[in-house]
N, C-alpha and C positions, 0 to 999 in steps of 0.2 A: 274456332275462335271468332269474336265479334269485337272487336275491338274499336277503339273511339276515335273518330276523326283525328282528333291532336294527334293520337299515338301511334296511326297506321301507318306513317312514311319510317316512324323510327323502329317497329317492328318488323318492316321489310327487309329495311336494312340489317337489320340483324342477322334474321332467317335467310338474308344472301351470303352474308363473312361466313355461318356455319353450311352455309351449301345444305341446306336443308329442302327438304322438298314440299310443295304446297300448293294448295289447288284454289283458285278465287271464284268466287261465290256469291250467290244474293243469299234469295232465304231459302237456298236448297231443295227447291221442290223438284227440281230434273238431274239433281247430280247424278242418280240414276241411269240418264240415258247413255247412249254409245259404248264403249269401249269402257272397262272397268279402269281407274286410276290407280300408279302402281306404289303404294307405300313407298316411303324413302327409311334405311336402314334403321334399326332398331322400334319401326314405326308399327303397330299390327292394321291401323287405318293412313288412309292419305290424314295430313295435316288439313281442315278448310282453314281459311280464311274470307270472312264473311263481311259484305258490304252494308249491312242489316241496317246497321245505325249511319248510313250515307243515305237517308232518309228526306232531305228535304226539296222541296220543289222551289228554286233560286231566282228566277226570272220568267213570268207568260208575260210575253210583247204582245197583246191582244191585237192589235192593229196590223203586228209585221207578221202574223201567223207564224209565230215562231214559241220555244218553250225551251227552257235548260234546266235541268233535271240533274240531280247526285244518283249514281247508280243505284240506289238499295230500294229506290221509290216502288211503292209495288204499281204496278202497272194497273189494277184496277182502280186506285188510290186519284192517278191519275187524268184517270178518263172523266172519271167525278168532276173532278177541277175543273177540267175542261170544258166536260160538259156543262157547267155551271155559269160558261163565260158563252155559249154558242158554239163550242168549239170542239175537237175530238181529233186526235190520233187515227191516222188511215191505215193501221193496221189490225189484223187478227188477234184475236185469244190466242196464247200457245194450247196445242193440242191440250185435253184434258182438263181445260180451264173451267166449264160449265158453262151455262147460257149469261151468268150472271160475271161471268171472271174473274171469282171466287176465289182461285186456283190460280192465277194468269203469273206468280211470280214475281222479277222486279223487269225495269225497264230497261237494266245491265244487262240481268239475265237474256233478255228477247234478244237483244242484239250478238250478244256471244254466241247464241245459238245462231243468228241469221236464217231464222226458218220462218217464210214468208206462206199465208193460206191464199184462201180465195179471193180477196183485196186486192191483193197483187193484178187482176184484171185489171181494173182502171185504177190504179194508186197506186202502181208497182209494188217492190220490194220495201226491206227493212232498209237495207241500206243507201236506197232513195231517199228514203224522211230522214236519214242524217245530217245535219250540218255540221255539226259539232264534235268533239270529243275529246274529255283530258285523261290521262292516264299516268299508271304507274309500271314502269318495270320492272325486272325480277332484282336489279339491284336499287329502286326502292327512288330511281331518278323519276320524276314528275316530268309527264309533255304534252304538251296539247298539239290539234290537229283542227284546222276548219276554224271558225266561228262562230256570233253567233246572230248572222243576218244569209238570207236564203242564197244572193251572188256573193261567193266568197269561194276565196283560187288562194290564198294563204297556206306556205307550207305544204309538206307531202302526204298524199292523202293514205294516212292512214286509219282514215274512217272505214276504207273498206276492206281493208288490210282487217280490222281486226272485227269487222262484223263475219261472224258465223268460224270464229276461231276460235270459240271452242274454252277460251282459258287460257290456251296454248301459249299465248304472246306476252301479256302481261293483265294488269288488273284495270280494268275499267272505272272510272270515278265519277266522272258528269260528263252528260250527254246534252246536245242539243238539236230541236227534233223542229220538222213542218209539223202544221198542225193545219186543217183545215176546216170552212164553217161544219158545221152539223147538218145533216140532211133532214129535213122536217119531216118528211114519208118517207118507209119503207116497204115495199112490199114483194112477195116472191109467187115464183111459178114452181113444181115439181112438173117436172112431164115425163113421161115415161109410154114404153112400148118400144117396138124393133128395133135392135141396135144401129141398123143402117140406117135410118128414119133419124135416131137421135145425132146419127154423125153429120148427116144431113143439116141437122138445125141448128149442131151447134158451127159448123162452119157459117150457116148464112150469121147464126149470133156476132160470131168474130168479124164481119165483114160487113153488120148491120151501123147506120149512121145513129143509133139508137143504142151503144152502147150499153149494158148492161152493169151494175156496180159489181156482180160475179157472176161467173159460169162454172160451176163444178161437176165434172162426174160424181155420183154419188150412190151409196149403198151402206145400209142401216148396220150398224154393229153386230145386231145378232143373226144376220144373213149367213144362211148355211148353204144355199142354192150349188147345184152340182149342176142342172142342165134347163134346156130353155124352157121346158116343160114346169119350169117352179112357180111359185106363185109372181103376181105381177112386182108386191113388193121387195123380192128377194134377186130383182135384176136389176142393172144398171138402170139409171135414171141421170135427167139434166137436172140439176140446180139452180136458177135462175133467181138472183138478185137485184131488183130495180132499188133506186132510189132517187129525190127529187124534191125541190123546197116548194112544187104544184102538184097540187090533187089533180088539175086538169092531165098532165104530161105522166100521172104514174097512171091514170086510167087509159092514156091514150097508148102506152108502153104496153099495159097488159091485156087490151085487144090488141094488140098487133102481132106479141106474140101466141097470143089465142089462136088466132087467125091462120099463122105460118103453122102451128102442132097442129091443126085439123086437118089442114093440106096434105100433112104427109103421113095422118093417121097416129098423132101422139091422143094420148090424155093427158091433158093439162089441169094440174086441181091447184087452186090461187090459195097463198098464204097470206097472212096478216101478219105484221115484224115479229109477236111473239113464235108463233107455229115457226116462222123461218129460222129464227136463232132457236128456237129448239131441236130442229131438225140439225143445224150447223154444228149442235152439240152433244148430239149422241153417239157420244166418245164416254169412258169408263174416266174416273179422276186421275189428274195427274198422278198421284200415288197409290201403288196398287195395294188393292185389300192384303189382310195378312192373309198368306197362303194362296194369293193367287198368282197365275201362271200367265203367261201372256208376249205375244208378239205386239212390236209396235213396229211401224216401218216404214220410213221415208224414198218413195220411187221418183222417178225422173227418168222420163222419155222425153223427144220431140211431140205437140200436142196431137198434130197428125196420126203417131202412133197408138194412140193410146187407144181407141176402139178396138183392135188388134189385140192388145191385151186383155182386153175385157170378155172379148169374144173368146174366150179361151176360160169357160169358167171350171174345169176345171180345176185349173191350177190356181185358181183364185178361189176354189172351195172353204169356207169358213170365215172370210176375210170382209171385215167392213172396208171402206175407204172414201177417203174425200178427194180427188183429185182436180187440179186446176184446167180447165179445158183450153185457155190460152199461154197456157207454160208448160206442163206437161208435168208440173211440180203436184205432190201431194203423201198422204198419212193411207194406211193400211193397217188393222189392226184383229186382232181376232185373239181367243184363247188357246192355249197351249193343246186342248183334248182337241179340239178339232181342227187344229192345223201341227201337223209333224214339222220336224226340221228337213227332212229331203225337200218338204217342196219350199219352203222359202229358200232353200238352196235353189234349186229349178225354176223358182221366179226371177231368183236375181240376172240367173241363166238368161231367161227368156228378155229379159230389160235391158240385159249387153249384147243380144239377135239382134231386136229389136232399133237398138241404136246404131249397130253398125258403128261406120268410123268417128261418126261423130259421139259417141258413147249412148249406152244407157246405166242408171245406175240404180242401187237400192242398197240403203244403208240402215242397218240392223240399230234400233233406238232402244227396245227394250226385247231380251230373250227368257226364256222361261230358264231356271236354274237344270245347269250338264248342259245345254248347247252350247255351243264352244263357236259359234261362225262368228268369225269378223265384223264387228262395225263398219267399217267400211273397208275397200281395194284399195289398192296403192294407185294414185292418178299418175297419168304418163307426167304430169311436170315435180315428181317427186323430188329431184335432185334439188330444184329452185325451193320447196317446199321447205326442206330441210338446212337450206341454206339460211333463209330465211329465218327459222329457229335460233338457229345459232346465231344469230345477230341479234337478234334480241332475249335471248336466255342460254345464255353460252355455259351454264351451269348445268342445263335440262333439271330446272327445278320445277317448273310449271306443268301440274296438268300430267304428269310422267305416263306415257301411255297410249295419248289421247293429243293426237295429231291429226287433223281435220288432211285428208289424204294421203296418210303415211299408216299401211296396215298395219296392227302392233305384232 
């Protein structure tokens, strides 16, 4: 259903008096992911309900770097705007978007998901660039949370309450986001060679006064590599994202780190912003071909760890991935022929070693049709999880299924 601004509060309320079940939505391009949704009675599909026509872009403060946004805005639609003004959103493509963002969904959507890429080095998370946020709950009451100027302590923040929830809480309506200037260059490094070498560099990365705009571990989608004997392109590799409003300062970044990868015996081959967003996006679309089969899959280690895991290829045989070098956060992806489900079982294994007490995790986004693994484990703060639920959809109409730490 897509229904029209006027009508959506009194359609909520509706579908709340019959306790009906229903799932909120941009324009559908990842309903797909996680955990399948569970029809409500007499239902053969979930109910959507879709933000499509919550389309307009309401306020760019150009001056307070600020933007408020109706959720259905697709997010490339967006960046346009912005960039139009000098201006741009510090965050990622969602997975699968293309080099152009093609695919990127709405600006709702990103945030319900709360899945932050390689930005996230110097720009933090999604739910950083929040300011804002109004919303609707499953009985159809309107509330807002934040404002829409950058110091603002107004009410209880349920911006972050409901970024990467999924649907779960209720339906998101306008957003209000940072925005910051636009980088006039971009330019990147691949470097690649011994994995001890690249851990090397990417600590001094992290520790370097020359920040980088990302660090990713990185490995090309159609990487089948089994052992270190594979070709150079089929092993781990740094990602390295400069950016800067001086040609002086990105040349002076990309001798420097030339300089550090010779030292410790990398190859460094310099990218130009196209080559680098194309590399960023050699991921398959967000929607998969008819008849194709496919793993998609969000890890999370300490960033420390993560050499560890890579060195282990493996159990990472078949498996592209992007991963964040200064979060530990990132995407893993590969086809159904060349990765079984025992070993993403044994990877998620290896991510909760790996994390020890303070966890690791890996959360199954897309599975090939007969796996049956879980989206995700149940998080030790399940009880509060669930609490949480029920106070704000005490029908369990929302999302039925599809509880961001509550295994179905």
């Amino acid at each position: 259903m897509i229904p029209d601004p006027s009508a959506l509060q009194e359609l909520v309320q509706q579908l709340h008096r019959h306790a009906t079940p229903w799932l909120p939505a941009g324009l559908g391009s990842r309903l797909h992911w996680g955990p399948p949704v569970q029809p409500g009675p007499g239902q053969t599909e979930p109910l959507v309900l879709s933000t499509a026509r919550l389309d307009r872009i309401v306020e760019h403060c150009v001056g307070d770097f600020t933007v408020t946004v109706q959720a259905g805005v697709p997010l490339q639609q967006l960046q346009q705007e912005l960039a139009a003004r000098g201006q741009w959103l510090a965050l990622d493509w969602p997975w699968g978007s293309g080099a152009d963002g093609s695919e990127s969904g709405t600006v709702g959507g990103l945030v319900a998901r709360g899945l932050a890429g390689g930005l996230r080095q110097r720009y933090l998370g999604v739910r950083d660039q929040l300011i804002g946020l109004s919303l609707m709950r499953a009985d159809g009451t309107a509330a807002k949370a934040g404002g829409r100027v950058v110091k603002n302590v107004a009410g209880y923040d349920l911006m972050r309450l409901f970024t990467g929830s999924w649907g779960s809480l209720g339906l998101i309506t306008e957003l209000t986001l940072r925005t910051l200037p636009q980088p006039r260059l971009r330019r990147g490094l691949l470097l690649q060679g011994p994995l001890p070498a690249l851990e090397r560099l990417r600590r001094q990365a992290l520790a370097s006064p020359l920040m980088p705009e990302l660090i990713e571990w990185w490995r090309p989608a159609g990487s089948v590599a089994a052992s270190a004997a594979a070709a150079p392109e089929a092993q781990p590799a740094l990602l390295i994202g400069l950016a800067s409003i001086s040609a002086e300062a990105i040349a002076e970044q990309l001798g420097t780190w030339c300089t550090s990868a010779e030292a410790v015996g990398l190859q460094a081959e310099s990218l130009d912003p196209e080559a680098l967003a194309c590399r960023r996006a050699d991921t398959p679309g967000s929607r998969a071909n008819a008849g194709e089969q496919r793993w998609l899959l969000r890890l999370g280690l300490l960033p420390a760890q993560l050499h560890e895991l890579l060195a282990d290829t493996a159990l990472l045989q078949g498996l592209g991935y992007s991963l964040v070098a200064g979060s530990g956060l990132g995407m893993a992806w590969g086809s159904a022929a060349a990765v079984p489900a025992y070993r993403v079982e044994a990877l998620r294994r290896r991510c909760k070693e790996l994390g020890g007490d303070l966890g690791g995790t890996l959360t199954v986004l897309e599975q090939p049709s007969g796996s049956q693994l879980p989206a995700w484990e149940n998080a030790p703060s399940r009880p509060l999880i669930e609490a949480v639920k029920r106070q704000f959809d005490p029908l369990q109409q929302l999302a039925r299924g599809r509880l961001p730490g509550v295994q179905a």
